[in-house]
C-alpha positions as a printed Julia matrix, in Angstrom:
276×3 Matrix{Float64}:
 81.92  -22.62  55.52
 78.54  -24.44  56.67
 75.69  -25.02  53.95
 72.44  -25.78  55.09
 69.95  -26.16  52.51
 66.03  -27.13  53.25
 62.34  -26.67  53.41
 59.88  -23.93  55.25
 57.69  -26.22  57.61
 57.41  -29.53  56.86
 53.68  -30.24  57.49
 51.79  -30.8   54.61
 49.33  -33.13  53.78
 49.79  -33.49  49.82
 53.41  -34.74  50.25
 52.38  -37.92  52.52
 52.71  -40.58  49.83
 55.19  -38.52  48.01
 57.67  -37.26  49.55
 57.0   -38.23  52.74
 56.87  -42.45  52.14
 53.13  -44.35  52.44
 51.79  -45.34  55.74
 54.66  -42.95  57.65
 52.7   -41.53  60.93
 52.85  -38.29  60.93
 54.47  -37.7   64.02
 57.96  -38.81  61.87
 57.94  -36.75  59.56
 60.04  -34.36  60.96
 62.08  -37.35  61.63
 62.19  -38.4   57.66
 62.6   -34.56  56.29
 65.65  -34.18  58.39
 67.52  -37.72  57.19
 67.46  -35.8   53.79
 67.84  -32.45  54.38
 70.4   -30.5   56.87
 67.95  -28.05  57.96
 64.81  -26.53  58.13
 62.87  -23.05  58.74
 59.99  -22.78  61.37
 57.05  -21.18  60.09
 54.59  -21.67  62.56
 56.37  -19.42  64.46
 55.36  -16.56  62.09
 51.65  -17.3   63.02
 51.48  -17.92  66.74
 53.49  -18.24  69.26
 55.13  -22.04  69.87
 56.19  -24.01  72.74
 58.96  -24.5   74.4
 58.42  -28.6   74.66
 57.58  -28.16  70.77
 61.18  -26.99  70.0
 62.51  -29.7   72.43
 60.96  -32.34  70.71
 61.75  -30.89  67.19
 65.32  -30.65  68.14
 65.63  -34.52  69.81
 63.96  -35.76  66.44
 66.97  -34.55  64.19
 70.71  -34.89  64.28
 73.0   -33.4   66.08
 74.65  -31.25  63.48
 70.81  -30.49  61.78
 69.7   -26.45  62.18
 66.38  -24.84  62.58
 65.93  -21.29  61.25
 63.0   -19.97  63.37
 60.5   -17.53  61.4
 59.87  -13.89  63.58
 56.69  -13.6   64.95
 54.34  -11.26  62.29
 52.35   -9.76  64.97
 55.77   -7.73  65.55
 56.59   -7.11  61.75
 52.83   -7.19  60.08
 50.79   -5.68  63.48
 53.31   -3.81  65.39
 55.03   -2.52  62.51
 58.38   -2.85  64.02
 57.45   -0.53  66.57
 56.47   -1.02  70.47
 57.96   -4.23  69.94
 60.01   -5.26  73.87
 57.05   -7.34  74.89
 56.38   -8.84  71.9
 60.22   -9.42  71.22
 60.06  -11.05  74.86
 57.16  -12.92  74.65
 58.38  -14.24  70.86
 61.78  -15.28  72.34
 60.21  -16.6   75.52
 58.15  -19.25  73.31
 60.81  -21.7   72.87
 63.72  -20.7   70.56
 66.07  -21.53  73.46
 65.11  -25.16  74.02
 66.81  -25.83  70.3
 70.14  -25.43  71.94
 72.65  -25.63  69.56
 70.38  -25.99  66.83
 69.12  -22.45  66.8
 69.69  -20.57  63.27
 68.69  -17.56  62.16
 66.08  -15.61  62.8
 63.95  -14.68  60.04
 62.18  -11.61  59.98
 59.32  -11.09  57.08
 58.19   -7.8   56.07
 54.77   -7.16  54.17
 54.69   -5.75  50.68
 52.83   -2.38  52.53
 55.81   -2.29  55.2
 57.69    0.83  53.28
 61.35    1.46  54.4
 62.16    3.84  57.26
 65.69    4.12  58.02
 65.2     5.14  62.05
 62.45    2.64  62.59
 64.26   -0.07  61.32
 67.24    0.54  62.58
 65.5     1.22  66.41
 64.16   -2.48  65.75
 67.2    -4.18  64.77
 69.35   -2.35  68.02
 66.67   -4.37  70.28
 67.72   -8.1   68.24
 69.59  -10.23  70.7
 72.84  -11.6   69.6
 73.69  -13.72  71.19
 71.39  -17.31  72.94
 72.56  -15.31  76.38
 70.62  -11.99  75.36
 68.12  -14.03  74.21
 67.44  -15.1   77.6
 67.78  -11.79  79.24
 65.13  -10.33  77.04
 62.93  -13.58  77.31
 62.61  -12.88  80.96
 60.53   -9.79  80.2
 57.72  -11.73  79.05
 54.51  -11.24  80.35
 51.56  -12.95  81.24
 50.46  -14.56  77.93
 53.31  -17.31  79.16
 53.35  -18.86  82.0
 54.51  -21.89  83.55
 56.41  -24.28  81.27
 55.16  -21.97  78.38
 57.88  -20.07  78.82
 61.51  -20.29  78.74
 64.29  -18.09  79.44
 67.48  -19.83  80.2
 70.03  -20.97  77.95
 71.82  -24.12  77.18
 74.44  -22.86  75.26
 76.34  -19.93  74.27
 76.0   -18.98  70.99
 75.38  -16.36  68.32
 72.38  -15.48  66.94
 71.97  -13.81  63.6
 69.09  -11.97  61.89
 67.84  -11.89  58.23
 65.18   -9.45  56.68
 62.94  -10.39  53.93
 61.51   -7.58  52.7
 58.61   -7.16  50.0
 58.81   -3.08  49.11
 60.77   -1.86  46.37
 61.71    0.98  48.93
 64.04   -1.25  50.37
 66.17   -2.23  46.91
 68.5     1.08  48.18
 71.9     1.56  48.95
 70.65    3.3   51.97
 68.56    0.34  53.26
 71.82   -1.93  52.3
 73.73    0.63  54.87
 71.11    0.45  57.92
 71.23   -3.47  57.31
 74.83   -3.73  57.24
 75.67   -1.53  60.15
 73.48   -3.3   62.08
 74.42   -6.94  60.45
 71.46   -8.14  59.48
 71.35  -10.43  56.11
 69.21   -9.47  53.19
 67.35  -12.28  52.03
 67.64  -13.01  48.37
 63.81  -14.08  47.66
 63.3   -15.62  44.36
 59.64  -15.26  44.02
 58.44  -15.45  40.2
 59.06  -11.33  39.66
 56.46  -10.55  42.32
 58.67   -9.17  44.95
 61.86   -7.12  44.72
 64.68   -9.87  44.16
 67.91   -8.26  46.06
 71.18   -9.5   46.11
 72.88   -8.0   48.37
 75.83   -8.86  50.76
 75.05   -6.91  54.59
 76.34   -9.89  56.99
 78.73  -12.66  57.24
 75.9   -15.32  55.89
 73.95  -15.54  53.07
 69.71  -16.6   53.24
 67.99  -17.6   50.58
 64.15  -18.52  50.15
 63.3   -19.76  46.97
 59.44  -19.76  46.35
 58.98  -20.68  42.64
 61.02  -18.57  39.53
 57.77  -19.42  37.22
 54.83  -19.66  39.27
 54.98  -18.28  42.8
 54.88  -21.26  45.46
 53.66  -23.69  43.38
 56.46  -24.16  39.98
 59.35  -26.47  40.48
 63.01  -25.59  39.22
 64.51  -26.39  36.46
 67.9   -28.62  36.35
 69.53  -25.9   34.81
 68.11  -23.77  37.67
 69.45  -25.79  40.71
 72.51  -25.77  38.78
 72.91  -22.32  38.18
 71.31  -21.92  42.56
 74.33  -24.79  43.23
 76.63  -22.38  41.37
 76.12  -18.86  43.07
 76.0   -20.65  46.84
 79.58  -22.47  46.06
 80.72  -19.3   45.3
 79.37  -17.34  48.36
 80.8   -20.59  50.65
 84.26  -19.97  48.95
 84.14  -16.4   49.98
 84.22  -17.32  53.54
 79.69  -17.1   54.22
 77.71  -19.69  55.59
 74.66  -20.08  53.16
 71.02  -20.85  54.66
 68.57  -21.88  51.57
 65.23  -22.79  51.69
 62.34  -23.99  49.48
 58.9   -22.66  50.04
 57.55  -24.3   46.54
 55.45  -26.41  48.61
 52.0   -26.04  47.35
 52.29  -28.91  44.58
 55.07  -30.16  46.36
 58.14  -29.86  44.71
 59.74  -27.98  47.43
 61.68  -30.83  49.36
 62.54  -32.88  45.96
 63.85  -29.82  44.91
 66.01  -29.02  48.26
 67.57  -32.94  47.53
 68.7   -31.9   43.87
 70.02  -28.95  45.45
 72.36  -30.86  47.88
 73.28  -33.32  45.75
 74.52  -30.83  43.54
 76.54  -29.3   46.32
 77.87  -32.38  47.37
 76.28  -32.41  50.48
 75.24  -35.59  51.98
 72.81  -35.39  55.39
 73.68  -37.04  58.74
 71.25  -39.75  59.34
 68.51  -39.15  61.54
């Protein structure tokens, strides 16, 4: 089964000099993060809509076999609350997703710590997902006029799947019912680590695991332990030998352990990135 393990966005200004090596231009370091990870999650999707030539470019700076998990837009799960979502679905999936081509991921899907569960409103959202890159481009078409031109795209390259994962941040959602809704509709339940401030679940609802790992001490800004990459190295062997593909991510990025500690991680696992 395929391991991808990585960062959430990979612009930030404290790790040039650090992780990112002195004097690199900027415009490469999307270039260096991928030579030593196998994949990364797009967060500035989750704050405004992105380009399609941004994704193109993103996906000709990093190898072939290198995936992108793309972050759902949080005017849909923070604003819209789920609901009255077709436009905004289109609009999201108009913005550029396709031009990754066979380097889309998962879908990400955040919900806030107010969002409280609602079995018929989330499972109304998750029935209008697209599953596949050529739904993607069905539903893209039904953008409207916030994109136009080349700010829009809505043809595919490929045919794939596309899979879904909720992160959710209510304790109303650590239920067996919520566990049902997610599975029937097979969507992933992220396993946040996030230093005891949100619900940590566990829970198997899809044929892939995601994990986002934000600090165990010190939300986003503690680094892990080597006992604690060993024990993370651990449980995602074990999911892999139970047939899932495993998506893990750092978001410890405010002091800027997060993409020393995504290395550890795959050199634990054994996993060795393509070069760039």
């Amino acid at each position: 089964m395929a391991t991808y393990i990585g960062i959430s966005g990979w612009t930030y200004a404290p790790w040039r000099g650090d992780f990112y090596p002195k004097g690199l231009p900027q415009r490469r370091e999307l270039e260096h993060a991928a030579s030593q990870l196998t994949s990364i999650e797009v967060n500035g999707s989750f704050y405004s809509l992105q380009r399609p030539s941004s994704y193109a470019a993103w996906a000709k700076e990093t190898p072939e076999d290198f995936v992108f998990a793309v972050k759902g837009s949080r005017f849909i799960t923070h604003m819209l609350k789920l609901g009255g979502v077709d436009v905004a679905l289109a609009n999201f999936f108009a913005s550029g997703p396709l031009a990754l081509g066979s380097k889309l991921g998962p879908i990400l899907w955040q919900l806030p710590e107010t969002h409280r569960f609602d079995a018929d409103r989330l499972a109304r959202f998750f029935e209008r997902l697209p599953r596949t890159t050529q739904e993607v481009a069905r539903l893209a078409e039904g953008h409207d006029g916030h994109l136009r031109g080349d700010r829009a795209l809505t043809t595919a390259s490929v045919d794939q799947a596309v899979r879904h994962a909720l992160e959710f941040r209510s304790p109303t959602f650590d239920t067996d019912e919520a566990r049902a809704v997610m599975r029937d509709h097979d969507i992933a339940t992220v396993l946040a680590d996030t230093a005891g401030r949100w619900p940590r679940v566990e829970a198997d609802t899809s044929d892939f695991r995601y994990v986002r790992l934000h600090g165990d001490q010190e939300l986003y800004t503690s680094g892990y332990s080597l006992k604690a990459l060993d024990d993370w190295a651990a449980r995602i062997r074990g999911w892999a030998d139970a047939g899932q593909d495993v998506y893990c991510y750092f978001d410890n990025d405010a002091k800027g352990f997060a993409p020393h500690d995504a290395v550890a991680l795959l050199a634990r696992l054994g996993v060795t990135p393509s070069p760039a």
